[in-house]
Structure formats: structure tokens, C-alpha cells
N, C-alpha and C positions, 0 to 999 in steps of 0.2 A: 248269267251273262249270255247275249247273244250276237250275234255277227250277222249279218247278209253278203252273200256269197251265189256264186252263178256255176250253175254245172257248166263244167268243158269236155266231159267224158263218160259214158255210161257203162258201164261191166256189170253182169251178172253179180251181185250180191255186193257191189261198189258204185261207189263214181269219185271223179276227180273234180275238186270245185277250185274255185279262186276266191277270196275272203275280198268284198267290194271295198271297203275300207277298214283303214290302219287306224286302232282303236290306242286307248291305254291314256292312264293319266288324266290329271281335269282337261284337258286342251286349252292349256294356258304353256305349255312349252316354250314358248320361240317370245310371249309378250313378255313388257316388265313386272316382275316378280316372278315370273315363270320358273321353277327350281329345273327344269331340263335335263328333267329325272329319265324322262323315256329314251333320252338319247343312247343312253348305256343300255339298253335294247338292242340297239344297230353296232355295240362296239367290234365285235366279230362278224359285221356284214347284214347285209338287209335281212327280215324275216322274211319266211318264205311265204307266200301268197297263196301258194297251189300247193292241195294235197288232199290224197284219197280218202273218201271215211265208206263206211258200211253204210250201206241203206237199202232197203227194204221198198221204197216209195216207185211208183213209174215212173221215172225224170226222162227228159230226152235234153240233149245239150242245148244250152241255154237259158234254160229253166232258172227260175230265184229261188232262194230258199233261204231258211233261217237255219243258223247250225246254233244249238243252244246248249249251251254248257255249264254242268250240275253246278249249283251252288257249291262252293270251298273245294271244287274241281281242283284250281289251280294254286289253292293255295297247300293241299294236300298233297299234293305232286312236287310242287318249290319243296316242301319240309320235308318229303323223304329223300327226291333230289338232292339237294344240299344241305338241309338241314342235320338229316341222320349223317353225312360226311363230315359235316364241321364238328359237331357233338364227338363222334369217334375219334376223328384227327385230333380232339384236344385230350379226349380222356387216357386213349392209347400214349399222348408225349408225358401225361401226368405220370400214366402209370409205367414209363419208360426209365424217366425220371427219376421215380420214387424207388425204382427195383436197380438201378446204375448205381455204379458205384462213384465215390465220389469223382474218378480221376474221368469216367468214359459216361456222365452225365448228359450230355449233348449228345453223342453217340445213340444211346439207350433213347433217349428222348424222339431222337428223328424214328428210329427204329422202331417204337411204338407208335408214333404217328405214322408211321405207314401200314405198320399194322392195323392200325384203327382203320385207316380207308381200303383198307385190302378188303377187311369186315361190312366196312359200309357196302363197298362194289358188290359185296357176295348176297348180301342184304336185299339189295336193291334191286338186284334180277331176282331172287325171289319171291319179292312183291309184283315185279313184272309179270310175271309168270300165275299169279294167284286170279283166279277169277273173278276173286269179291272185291279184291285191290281196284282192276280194271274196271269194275263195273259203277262203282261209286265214280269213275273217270270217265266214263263212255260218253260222249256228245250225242245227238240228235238232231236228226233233222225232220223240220217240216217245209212246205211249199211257200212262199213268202205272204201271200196272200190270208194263211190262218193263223190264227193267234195258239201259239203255244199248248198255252193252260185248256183251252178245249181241245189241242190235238194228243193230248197225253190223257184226257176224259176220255175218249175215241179208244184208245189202244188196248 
């Protein structure tokens, strides 16, 4: 996956871009048959446009660039995100469930669903936290002008 995006910011070992355009979906949204799936993207408000990554490159503000994002980046991210959360929330209310007694069933059930995402939350900062986690996740950038696949030859 890639984006085009414009420095607005340079820092030592940083900068701050803005994403040129709002990608996602076949871009059949808003026609007829459009399923107007992306819209529950913006349910909790616009995505943000602007935000800092690491780089390495001379940019000065203005600049284009491509931000390229590993294949199953974001699909690995969604599954441990909310995936490992749902998985737990169900297994933790089974196994709530199954250990309750019959009178305090619902009780035991909420109670291990929340254990279960107590588990996932603890989880999921410690994937944060892993280097090899983030690194399968880490974006790149190149100058907009080069093609990727020879700028990752170069490196």
C-alpha cells in the first residue's frame, strides 16, 4: 500500500507529513451499488491527515513523498487490535460461563469477559512494545519522484 503525502515539518530523525488523499475501498462509496463501507471509518470523526513518522531522508517542508506500507501491515495490526480482543472477550465469557454456577451464570460470564479483555489490553502493549512486532509494521518513506522497489534496492 502506498499514499502520497507532503512534508509540513522537518525534526532531526522525524517529520510531520499530511496524507494527499483519503484512500480506502473501491471508490464506489457515495455511486449506486456503492456498499458505503468507508463511511464507518469517519464514525468517531475524520481520520487524521497529519502525523509524524521517522525518516532518515533530507526533506525540507514541502517536499512529496511516498509513505509505503508493508504488505498485511494493516491487516496484522486490525487482528491483534481487535481481533485478539474479540477472541478473548468470547473465550473468557465461555469460560465464565462454564465455571458459574447455575444461579450467577451472567455474573461469571460478564466477569470473564472482562477478564478476557483485561488479557487482550496486557497483550497488546506487549506486542507494542516488541521490536519485531513493530517492525513487520514500520512504514517508509521515499521522495515521490522514485519508485519504491528501486528505493528499497538502494538501502
Amino acid at each position: 500500500m502506498q499514499a502520497h503525502a507532503q512534508v509540513l515539518q522537518v525534526e532531526p530523525g522525524r517529520v510531520r507529513l499530511r496524507v494527499a488523499e483519503a484512500g480506502g475501498g473501491c471508490g464506489r462509496c457515495d455511486e449506486p451499488g456503492g456498499c458505503r463501507s468507508v463511511q464507518i471509518t469517519q464514525a468517531f470523526g475524520p481520520a487524521k491527515a497529519e502525523f509524524w513518522l521517522p525518516s532518515e531522508l533530507t526533506l525540507v517542508p514541502g517536499d512529496r513523498v511516498l509513505v509505503d506500507i508493508p504488505d498485511g501491515g494493516p491487516l496484522k495490526a486490525a487482528m491483534a487490535s481487535y481481533g485478539l480482543g474479540a477472541v478473548l472477550l468470547l473465550l473468557g465469557a465461555a469460560a465464565g460461563a462454564a465455571l458459574g454456577g447455575e444461579a450467577a451464570v451472567d455474573a461469571a460470564a460478564a466477569i470473564g469477559g472482562a477478564l478476557g479483555l483485561a488479557l487482550a489490553y496486557g497483550l497488546n502493549r506487549l506486542l507494542f512494545r516488541s521490536r519485531n512486532w513493530r517492525a513487520q509494521l514500520t512504514m517508509k518513506l521515499a521522495p515521490e519522484a522514485t519508485c519504491l522497489h528501486s528505493f528499497e534496492e538502494t538501502r
